[in-house]
C-alpha positions as CSV (number, residue, x, y, z in Angstrom):
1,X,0.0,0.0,0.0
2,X,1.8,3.1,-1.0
3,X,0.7,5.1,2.5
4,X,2.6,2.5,4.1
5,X,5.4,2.8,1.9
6,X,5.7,6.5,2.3
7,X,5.9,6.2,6.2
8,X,8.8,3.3,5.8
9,X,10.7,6.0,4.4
10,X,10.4,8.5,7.3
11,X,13.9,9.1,8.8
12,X,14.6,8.5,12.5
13,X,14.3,11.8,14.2
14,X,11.6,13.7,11.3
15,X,7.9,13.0,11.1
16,X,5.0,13.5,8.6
17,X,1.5,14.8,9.0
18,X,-1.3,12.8,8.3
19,X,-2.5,14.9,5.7
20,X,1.3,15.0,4.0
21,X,1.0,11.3,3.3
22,X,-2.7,12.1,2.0
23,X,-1.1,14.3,-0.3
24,X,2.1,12.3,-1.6
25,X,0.0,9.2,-1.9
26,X,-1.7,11.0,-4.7
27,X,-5.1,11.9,-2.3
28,X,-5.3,14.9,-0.2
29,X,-8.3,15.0,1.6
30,X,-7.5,11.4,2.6
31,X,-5.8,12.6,5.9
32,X,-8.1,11.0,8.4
33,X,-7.5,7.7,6.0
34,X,-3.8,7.5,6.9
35,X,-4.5,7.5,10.7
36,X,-6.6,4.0,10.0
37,X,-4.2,2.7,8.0
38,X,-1.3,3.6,10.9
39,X,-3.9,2.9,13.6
40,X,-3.6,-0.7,11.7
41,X,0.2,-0.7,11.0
42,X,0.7,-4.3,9.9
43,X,4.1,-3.9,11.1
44,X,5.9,-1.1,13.4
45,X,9.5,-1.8,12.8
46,X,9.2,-1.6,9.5
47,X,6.1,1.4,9.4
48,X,7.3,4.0,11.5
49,X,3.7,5.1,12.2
50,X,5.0,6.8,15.8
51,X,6.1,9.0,12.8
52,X,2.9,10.0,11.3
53,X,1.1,13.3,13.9
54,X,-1.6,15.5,13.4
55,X,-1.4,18.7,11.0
56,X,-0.3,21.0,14.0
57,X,2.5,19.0,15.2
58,X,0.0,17.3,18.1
59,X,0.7,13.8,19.0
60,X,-3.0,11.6,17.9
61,X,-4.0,8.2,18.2
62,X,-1.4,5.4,18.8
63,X,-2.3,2.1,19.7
64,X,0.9,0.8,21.3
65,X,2.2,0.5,24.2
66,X,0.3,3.3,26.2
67,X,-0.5,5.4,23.6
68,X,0.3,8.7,23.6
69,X,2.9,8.5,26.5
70,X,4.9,5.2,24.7
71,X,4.6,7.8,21.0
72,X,6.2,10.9,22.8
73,X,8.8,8.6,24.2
74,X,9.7,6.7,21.0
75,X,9.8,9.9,19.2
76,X,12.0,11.7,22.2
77,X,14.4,9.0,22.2
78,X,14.8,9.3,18.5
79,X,15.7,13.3,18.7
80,X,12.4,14.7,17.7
81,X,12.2,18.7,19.1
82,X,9.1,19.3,20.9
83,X,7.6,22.7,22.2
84,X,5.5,21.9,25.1
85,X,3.5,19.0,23.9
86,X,4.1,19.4,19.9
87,X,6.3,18.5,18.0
88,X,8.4,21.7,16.4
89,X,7.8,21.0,12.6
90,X,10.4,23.5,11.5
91,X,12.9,21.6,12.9
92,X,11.2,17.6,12.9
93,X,9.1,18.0,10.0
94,X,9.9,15.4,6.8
95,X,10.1,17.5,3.9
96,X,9.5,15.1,1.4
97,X,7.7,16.0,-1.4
98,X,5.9,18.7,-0.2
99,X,5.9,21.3,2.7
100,X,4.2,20.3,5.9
């Protein structure tokens, strides 16, 4: 599936909106889509979907570990920049394809 393929490719340390994968899987209004398909990641170590957050750098739906708290953890230890409780896009936003 080619969502799933786009979020293999994000790099430790970056992630993607769920409307960014919309878009560069050829469907933009397909954002709510993508957190299905990464709420049923057929495989985490190869889909990175602790990756994939909402549009405003806010962590959403994860359905490992304990959630939210195992994401933010996964995503700290990896060297994403946070302010507060989002994620700084300007500085951990992918920027594949097209801006975030």
């Amino acid at each position: 599936m080619r969502v799933y393929a786009l979020a293999a490719k994000i790099p430790r340390s970056k992630v993607a909106t769920y409307g960014q994968l919309a878009r560069l899987a050829g469907n933009p209004k397909a954002a709510r889509a993508v957190g299905s398909l990464m709420k049923y990641n057929p495989d985490k170590k190869i889909i990175p979907c602790h990756r994939v957050v909402a549009q405003d750098g806010k962590l959403t739906g994860y359905s490992f570990g304990r959630g939210i708290a195992t994401k933010r953890s996964v995503l700290i230890k990896e060297g994403v920049s946070f302010l507060g409780d989002r994620i700084d896009l300007s500085i951990s936003g992918w920027r594949r394809g097209k801006k975030l």
